[in-house]
MDAnalysis code that builds the backbone (N, CA, C; Angstrom):
import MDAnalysis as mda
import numpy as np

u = mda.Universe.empty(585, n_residues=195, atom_resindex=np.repeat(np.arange(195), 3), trajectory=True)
u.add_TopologyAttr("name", ["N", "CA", "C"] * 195)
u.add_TopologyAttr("resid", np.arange(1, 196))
u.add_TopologyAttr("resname", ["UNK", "UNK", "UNK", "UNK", "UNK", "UNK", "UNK", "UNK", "UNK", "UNK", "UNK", "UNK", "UNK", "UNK", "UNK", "UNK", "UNK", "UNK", "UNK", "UNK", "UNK", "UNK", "UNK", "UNK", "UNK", "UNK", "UNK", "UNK", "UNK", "UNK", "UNK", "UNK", "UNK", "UNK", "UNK", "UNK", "UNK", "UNK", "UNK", "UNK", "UNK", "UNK", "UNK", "UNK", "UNK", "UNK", "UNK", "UNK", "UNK", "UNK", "UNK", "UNK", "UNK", "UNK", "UNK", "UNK", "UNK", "UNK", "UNK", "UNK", "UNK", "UNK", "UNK", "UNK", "UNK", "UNK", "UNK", "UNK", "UNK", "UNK", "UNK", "UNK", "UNK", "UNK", "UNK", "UNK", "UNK", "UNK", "UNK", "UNK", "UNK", "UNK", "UNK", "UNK", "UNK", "UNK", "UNK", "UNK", "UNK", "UNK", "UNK", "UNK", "UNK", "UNK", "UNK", "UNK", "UNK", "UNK", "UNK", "UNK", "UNK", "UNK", "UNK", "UNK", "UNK", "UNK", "UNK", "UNK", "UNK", "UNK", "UNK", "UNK", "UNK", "UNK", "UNK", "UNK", "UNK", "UNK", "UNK", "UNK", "UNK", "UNK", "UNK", "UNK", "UNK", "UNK", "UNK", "UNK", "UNK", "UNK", "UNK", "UNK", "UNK", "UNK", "UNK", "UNK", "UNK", "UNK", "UNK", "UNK", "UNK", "UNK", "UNK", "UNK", "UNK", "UNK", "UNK", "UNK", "UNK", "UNK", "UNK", "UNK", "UNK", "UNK", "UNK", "UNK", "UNK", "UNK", "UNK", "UNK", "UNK", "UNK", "UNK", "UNK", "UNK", "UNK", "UNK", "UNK", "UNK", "UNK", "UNK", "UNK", "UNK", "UNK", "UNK", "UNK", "UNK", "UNK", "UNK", "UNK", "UNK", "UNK", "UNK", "UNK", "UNK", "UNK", "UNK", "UNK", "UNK", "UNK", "UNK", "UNK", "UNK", "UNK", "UNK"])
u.atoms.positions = np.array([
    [23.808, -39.501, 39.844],
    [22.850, -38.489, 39.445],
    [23.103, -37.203, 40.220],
    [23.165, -35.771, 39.428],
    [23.376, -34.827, 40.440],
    [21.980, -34.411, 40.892],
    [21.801, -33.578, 41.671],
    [20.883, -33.407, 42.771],
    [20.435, -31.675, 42.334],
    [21.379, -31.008, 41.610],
    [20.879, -29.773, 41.019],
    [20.038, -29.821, 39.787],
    [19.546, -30.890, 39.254],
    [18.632, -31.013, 37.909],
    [17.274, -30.469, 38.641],
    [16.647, -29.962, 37.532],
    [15.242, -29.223, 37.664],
    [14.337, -30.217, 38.165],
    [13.368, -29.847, 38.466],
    [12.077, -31.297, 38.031],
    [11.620, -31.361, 37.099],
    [11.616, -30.936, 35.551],
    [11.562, -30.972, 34.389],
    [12.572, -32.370, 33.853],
    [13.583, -31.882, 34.313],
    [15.138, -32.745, 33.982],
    [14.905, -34.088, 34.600],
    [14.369, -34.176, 35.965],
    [14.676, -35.435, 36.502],
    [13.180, -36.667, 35.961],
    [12.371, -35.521, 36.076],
    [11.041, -36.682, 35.318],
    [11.248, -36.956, 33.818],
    [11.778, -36.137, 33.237],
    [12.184, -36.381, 31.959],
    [13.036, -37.810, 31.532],
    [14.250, -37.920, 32.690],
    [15.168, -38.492, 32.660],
    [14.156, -40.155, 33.586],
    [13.604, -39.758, 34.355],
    [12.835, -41.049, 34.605],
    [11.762, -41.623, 33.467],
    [11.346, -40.937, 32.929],
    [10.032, -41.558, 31.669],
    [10.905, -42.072, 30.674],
    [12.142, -42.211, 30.353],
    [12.768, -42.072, 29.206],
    [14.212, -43.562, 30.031],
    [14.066, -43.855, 31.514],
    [14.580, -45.247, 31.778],
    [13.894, -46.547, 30.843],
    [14.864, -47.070, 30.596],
    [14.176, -48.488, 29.990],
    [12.952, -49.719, 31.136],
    [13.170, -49.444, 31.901],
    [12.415, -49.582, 32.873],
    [12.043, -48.877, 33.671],
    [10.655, -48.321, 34.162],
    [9.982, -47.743, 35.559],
    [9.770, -48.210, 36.526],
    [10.482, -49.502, 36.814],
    [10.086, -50.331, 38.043],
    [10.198, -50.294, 39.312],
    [9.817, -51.023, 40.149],
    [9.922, -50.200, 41.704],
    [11.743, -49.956, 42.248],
    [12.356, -50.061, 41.742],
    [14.010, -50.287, 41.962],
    [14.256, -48.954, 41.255],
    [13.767, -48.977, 40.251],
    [14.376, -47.823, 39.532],
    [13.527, -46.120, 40.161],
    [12.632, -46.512, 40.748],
    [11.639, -45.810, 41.256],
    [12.108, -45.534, 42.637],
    [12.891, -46.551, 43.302],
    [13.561, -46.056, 44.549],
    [14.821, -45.223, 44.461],
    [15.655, -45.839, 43.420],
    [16.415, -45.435, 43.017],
    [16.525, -43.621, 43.133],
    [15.254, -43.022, 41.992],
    [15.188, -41.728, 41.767],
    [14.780, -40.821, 43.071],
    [13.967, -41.963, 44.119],
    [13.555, -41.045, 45.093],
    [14.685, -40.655, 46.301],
    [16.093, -41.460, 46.041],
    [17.024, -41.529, 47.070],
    [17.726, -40.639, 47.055],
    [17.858, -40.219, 45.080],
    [18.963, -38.933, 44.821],
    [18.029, -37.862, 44.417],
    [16.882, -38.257, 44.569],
    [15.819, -36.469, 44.532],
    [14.510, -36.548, 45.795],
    [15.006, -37.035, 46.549],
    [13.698, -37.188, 47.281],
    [12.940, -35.471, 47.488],
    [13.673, -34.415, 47.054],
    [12.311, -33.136, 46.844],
    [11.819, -33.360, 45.903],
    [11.444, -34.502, 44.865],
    [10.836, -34.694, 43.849],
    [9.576, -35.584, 44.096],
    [9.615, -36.276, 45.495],
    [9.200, -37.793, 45.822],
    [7.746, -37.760, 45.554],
    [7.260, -36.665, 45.453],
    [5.602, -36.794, 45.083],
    [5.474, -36.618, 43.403],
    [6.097, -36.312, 42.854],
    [6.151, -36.162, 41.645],
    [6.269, -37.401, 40.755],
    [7.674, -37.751, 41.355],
    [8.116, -39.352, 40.797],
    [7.079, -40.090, 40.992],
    [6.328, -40.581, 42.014],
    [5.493, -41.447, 42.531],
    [4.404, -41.326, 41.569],
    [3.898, -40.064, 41.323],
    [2.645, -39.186, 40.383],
    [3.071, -40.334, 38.881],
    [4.264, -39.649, 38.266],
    [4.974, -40.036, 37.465],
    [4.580, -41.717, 37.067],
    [5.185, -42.210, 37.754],
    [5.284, -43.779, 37.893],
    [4.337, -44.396, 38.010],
    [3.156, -44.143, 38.506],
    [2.085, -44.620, 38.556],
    [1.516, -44.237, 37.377],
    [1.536, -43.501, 36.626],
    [0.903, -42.924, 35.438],
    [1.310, -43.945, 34.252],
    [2.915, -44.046, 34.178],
    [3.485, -44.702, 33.191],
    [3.513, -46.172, 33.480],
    [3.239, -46.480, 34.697],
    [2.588, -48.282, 34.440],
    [0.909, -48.113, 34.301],
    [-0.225, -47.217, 34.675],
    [-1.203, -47.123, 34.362],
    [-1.289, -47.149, 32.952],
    [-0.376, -46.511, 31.662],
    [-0.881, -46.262, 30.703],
    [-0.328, -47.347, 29.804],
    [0.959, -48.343, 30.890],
    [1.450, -50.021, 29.716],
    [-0.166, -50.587, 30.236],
    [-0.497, -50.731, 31.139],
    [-1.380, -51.615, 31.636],
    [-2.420, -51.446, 30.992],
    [-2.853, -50.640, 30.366],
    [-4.275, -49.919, 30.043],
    [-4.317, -50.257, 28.445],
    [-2.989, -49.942, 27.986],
    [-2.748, -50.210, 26.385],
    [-3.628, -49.292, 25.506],
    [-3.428, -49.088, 24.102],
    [-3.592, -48.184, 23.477],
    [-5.295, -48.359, 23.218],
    [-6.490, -47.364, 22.850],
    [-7.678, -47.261, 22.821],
    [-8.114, -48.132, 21.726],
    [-9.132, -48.686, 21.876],
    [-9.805, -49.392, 20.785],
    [-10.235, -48.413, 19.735],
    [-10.741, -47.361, 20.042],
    [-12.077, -47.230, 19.496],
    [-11.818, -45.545, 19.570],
    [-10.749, -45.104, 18.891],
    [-10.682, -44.056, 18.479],
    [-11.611, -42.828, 18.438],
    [-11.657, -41.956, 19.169],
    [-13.052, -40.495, 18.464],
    [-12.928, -40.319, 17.296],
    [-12.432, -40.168, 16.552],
    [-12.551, -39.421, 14.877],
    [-13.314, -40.381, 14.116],
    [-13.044, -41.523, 14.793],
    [-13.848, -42.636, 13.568],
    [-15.512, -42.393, 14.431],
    [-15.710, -42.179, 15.525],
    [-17.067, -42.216, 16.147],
    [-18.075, -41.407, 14.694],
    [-18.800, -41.241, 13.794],
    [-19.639, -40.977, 13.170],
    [-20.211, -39.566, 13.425],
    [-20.571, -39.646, 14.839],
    [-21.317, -39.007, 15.590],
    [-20.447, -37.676, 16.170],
    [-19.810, -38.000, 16.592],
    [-18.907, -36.879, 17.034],
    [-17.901, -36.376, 15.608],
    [-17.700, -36.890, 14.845],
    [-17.107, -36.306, 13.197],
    [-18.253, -35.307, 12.787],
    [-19.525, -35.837, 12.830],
    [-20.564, -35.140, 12.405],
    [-20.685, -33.594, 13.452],
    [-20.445, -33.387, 14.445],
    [-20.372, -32.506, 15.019],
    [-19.428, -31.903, 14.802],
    [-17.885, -32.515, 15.225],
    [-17.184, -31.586, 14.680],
    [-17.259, -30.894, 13.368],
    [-17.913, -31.480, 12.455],
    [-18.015, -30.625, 11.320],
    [-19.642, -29.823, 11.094],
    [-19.864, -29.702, 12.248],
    [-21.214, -28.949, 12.182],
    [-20.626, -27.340, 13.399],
    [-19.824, -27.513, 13.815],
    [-19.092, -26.844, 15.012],
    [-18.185, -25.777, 14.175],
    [-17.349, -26.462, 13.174],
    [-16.370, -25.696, 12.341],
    [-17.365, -24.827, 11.384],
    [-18.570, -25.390, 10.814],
    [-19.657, -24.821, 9.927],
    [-20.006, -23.786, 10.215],
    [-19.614, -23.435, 12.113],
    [-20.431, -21.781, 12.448],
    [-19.527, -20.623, 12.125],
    [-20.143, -20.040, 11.211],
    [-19.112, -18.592, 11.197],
    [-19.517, -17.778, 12.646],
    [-18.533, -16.415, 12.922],
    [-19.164, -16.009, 13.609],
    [-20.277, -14.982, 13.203],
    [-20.984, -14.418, 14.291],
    [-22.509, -13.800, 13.578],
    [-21.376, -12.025, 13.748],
    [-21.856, -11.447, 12.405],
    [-21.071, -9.709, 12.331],
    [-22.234, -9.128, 12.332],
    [-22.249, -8.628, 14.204],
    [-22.604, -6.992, 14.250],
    [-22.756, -5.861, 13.803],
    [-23.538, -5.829, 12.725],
    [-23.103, -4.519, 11.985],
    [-24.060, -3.648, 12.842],
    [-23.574, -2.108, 12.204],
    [-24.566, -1.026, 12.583],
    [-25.318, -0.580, 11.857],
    [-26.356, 0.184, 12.298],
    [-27.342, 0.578, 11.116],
    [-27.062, 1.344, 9.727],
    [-26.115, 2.197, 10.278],
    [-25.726, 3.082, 9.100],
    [-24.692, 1.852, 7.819],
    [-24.319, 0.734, 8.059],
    [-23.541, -0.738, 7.078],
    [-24.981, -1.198, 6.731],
    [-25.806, -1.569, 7.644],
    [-27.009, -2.389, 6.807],
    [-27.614, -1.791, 6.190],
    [-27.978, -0.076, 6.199],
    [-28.652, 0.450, 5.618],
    [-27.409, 1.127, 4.491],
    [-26.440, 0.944, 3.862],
    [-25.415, 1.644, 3.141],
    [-26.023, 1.782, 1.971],
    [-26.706, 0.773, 1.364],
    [-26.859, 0.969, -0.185],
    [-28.010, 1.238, -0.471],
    [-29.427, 1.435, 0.603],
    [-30.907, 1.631, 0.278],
    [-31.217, 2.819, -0.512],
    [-30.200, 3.828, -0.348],
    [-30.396, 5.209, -1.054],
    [-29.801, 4.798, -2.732],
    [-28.905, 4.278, -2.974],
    [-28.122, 4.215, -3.953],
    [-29.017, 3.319, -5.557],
    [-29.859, 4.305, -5.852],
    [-30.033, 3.445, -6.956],
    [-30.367, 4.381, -8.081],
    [-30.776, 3.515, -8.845],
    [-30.861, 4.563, -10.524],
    [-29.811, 5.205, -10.814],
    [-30.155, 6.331, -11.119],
    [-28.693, 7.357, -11.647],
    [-27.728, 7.380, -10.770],
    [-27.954, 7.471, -9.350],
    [-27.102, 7.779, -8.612],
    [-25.937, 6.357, -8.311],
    [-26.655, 4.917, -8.511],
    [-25.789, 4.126, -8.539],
    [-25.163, 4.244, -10.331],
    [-25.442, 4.496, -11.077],
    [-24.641, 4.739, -12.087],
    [-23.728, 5.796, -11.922],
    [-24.115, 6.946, -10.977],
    [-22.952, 7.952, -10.779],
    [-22.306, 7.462, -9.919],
    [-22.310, 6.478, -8.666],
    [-21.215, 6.116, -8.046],
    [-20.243, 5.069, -8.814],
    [-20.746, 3.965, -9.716],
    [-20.176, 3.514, -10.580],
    [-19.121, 4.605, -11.247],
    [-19.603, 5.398, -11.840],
    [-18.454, 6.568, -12.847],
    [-17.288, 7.171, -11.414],
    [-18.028, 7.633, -10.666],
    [-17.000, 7.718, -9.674],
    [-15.862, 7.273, -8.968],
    [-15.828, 5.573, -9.268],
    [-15.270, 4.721, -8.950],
    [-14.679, 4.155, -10.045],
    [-14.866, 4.187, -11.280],
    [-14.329, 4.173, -12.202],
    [-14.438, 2.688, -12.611],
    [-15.643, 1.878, -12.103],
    [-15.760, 0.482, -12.049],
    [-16.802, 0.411, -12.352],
    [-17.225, -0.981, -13.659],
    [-18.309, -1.279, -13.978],
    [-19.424, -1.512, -13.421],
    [-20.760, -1.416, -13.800],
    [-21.472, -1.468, -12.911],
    [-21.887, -2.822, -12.010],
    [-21.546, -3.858, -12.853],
    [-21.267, -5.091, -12.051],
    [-20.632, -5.444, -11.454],
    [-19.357, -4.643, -10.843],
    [-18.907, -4.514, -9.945],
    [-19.446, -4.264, -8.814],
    [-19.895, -2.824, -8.437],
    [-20.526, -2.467, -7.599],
    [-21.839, -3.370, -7.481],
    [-22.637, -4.124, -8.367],
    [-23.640, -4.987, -7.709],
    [-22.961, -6.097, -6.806],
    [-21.916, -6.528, -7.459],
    [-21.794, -7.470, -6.539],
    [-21.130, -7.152, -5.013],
    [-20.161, -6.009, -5.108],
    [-20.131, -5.360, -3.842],
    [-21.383, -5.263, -3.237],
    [-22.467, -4.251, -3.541],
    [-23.938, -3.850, -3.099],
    [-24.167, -5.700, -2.609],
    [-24.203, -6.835, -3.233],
    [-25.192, -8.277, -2.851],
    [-23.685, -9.112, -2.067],
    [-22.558, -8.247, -2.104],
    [-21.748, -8.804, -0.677],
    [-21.288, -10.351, -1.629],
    [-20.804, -9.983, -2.505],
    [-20.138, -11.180, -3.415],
    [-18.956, -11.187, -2.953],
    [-18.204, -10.461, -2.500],
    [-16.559, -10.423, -2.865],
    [-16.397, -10.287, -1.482],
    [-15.283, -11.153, -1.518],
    [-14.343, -11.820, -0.161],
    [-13.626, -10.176, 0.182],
    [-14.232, -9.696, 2.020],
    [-14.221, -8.920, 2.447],
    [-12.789, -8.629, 2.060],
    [-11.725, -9.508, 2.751],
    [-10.247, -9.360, 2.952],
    [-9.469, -8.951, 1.285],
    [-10.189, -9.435, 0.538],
    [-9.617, -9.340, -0.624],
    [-9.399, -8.431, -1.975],
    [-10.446, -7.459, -0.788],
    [-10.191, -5.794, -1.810],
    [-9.321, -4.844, -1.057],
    [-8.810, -4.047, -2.082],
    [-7.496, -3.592, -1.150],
    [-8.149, -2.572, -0.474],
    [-7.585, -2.365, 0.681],
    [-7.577, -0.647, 1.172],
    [-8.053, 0.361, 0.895],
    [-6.960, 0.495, -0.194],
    [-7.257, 1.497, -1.349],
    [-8.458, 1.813, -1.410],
    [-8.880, 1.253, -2.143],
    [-10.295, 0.685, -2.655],
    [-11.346, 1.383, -1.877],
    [-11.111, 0.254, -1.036],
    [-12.448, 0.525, 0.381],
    [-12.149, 2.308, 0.590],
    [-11.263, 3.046, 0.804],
    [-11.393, 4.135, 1.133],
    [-11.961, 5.313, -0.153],
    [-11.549, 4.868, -1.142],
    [-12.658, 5.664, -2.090],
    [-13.546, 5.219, -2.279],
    [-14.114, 4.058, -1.776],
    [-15.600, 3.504, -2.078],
    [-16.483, 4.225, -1.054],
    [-15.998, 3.993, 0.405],
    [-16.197, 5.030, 1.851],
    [-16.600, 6.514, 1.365],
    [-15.752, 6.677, 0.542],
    [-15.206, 8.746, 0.368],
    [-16.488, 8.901, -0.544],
    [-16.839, 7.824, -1.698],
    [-18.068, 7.921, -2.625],
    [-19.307, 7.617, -1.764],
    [-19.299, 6.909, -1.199],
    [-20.479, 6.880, -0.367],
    [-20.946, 7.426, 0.761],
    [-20.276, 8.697, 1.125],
    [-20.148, 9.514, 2.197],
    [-20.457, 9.202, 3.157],
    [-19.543, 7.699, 3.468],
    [-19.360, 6.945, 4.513],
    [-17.932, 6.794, 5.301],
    [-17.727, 5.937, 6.327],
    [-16.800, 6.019, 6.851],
    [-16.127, 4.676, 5.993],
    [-14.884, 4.168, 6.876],
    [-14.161, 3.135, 6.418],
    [-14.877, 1.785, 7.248],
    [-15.084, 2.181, 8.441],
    [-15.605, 0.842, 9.361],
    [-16.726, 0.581, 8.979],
    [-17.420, 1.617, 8.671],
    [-19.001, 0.931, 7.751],
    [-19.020, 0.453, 6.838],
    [-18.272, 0.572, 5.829],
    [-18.177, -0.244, 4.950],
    [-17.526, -1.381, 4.861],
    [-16.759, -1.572, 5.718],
    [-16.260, -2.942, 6.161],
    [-17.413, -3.585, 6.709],
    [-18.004, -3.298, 7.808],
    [-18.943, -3.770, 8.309],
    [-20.528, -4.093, 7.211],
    [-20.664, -3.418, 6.672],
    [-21.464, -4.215, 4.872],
    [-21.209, -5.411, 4.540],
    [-19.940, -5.078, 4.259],
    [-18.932, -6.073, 3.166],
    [-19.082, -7.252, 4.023],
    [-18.918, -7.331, 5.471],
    [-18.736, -8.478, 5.916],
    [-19.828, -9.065, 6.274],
    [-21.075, -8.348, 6.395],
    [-21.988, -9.196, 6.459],
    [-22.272, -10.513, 5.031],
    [-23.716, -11.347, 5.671],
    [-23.680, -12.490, 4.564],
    [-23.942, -12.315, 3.557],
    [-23.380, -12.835, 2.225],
    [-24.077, -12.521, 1.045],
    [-25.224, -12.490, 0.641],
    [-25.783, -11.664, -0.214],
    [-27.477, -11.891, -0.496],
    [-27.472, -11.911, -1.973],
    [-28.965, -12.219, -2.237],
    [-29.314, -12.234, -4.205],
    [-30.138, -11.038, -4.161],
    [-30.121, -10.625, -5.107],
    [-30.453, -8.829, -5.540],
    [-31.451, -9.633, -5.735],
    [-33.063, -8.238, -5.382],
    [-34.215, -8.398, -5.044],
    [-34.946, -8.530, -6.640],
    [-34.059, -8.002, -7.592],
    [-34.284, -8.126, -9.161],
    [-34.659, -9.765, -9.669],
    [-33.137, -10.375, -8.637],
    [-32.915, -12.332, -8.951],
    [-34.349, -12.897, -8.104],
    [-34.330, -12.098, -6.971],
    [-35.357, -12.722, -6.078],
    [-36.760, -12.564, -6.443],
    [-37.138, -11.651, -7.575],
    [-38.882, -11.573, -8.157],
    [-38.385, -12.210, -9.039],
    [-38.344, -12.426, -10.152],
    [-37.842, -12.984, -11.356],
    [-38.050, -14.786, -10.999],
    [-37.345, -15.051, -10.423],
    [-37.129, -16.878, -10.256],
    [-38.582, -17.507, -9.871],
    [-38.413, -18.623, -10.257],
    [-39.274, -19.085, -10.178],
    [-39.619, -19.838, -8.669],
    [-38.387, -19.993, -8.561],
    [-37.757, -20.918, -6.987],
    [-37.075, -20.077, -6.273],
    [-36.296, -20.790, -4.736],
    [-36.080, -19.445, -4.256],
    [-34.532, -19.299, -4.834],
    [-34.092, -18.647, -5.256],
    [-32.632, -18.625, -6.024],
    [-31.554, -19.026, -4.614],
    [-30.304, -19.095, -4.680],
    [-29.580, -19.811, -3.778],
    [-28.252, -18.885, -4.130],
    [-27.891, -18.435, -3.230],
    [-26.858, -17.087, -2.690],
    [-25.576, -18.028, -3.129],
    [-24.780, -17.022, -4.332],
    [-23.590, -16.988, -4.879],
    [-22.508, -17.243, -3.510],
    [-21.440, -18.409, -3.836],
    [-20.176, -17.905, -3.096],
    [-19.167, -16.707, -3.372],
    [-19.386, -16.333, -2.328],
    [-17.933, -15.144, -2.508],
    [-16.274, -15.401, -3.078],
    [-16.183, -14.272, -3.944],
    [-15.376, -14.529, -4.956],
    [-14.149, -13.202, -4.726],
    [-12.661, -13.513, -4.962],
    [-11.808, -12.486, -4.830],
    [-12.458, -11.052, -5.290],
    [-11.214, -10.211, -5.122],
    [-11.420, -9.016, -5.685],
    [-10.995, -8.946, -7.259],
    [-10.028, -10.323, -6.830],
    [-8.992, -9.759, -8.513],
    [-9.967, -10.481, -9.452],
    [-10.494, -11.960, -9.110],
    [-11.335, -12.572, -9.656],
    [-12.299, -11.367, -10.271],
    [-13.264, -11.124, -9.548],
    [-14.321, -10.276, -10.029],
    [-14.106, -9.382, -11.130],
    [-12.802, -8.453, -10.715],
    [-11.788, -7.739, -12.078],
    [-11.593, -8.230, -13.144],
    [-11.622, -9.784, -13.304],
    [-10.973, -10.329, -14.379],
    [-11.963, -11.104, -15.142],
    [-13.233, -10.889, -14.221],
    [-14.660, -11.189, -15.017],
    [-15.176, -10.169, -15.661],
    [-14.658, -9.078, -15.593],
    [-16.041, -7.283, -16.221],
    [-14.602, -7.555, -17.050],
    [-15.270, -6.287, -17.799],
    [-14.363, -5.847, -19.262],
    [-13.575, -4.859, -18.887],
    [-12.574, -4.970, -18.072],
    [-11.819, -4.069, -17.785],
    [-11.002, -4.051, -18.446],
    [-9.689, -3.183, -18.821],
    [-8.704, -3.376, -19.378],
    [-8.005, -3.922, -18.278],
    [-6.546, -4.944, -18.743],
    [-5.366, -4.936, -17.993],
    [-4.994, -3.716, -17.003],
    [-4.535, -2.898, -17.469],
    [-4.131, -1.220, -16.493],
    [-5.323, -0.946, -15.757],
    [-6.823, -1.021, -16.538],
    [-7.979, -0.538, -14.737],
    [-7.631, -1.681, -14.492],
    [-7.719, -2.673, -14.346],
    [-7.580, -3.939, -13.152],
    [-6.535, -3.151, -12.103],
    [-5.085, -3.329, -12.681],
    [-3.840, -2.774, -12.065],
    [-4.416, -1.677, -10.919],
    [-4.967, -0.624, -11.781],
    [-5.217, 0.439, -11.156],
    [-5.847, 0.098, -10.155],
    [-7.212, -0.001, -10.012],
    [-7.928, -0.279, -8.826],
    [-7.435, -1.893, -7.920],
    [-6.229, -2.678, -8.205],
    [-5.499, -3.377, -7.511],
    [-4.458, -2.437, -6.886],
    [-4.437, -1.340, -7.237],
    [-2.749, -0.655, -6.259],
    [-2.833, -0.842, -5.133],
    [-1.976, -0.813, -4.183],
    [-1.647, -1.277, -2.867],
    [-2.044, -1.898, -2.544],
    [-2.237, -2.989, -3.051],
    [-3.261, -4.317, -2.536],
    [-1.931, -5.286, -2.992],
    [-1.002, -5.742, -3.428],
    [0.040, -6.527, -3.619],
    [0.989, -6.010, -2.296],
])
């Protein structure tokens, strides 16, 4: 054995003997003894873990702890918005949300479901967001910061029902496009730089 191997190299080369036994264990400490606390560490570990043998009783099958982990993965994180994102759309209604509609060149069910935070933040392009910003004589980070808050049901769904209505999942950008009556080319269009 040479004596210039790392201690990476030489524990490597000991876990990987067909035997760890005390011979083979003297063995390593004679031609590396600057290793001798390591090996020892080593060796005791790898007859601790034949001796011990593999776990009965697995975590993933525990019930209890599955149930957590999937109550753990369930937390989104909570988005900070600022006042001027939560308050973005309180001004915008009647004519004037029909004139930002014409402005944008997008049906008006579009923009509701933007306005009730339907559409998967990541999934409208750029583009987009910056003439939606430029129409709403807003910035770009505020309107991100809207968009990403949680979805809601328009206060129209919420008098109307009889029960309490139950908040839509969020849906692409292209999706949403390919639900209104757009033509092929506006889809395209308001998809540019988003491919």
């Amino acid at each position: 054995m040479s004596v210039s191997k790392s201690l990476d190299d030489v524990m490597f080369a000991f876990s990987v003997e067909s035997q760890q036994d005390a011979t083979t264990l003297a063995r390593y400490l004679k031609a590396y003894p600057q290793f001798a606390a390591d090996l020892v560490d080593l060796a005791h570990e790898l007859n601790l873990s034949v001796s011990l043998g593999p776990s009965d009783a697995p975590l993933e099958d525990d019930a209890n702890a599955q149930a957590a982990w999937l109550q753990y993965v369930a937390v989104r994180p909570t988005v900070v918005a600022s006042e001027a994102a939560q308050e973005l759309f309180d001004t915008i209604k009647g004519k004037t949300f029909v004139s930002l509609a014409d402005a944008l060149g997008v049906p008006r069910s579009v923009l509701v479901a933007l306005r009730d935070r339907l559409v998967e933040p990541s999934s409208i392009p750029h583009a987009f967001i910056r003439r939606f910003a430029s129409a709403m004589n807003s910035t770009v980070e505020v309107v991100q910061q809207y968009l990403s808050l949680p979805p809601m049901a328009s206060a129209a769904v919420n008098f109307k029902a009889d029960q309490k209505p139950a908040v839509q999942n969020r849906i692409t950008f292209k999706t949403l496009l390919k639900q209104t009556n757009l033509t092929e080319e506006q889809q395209l269009t308001l998809q540019k730089d988003f491919e």
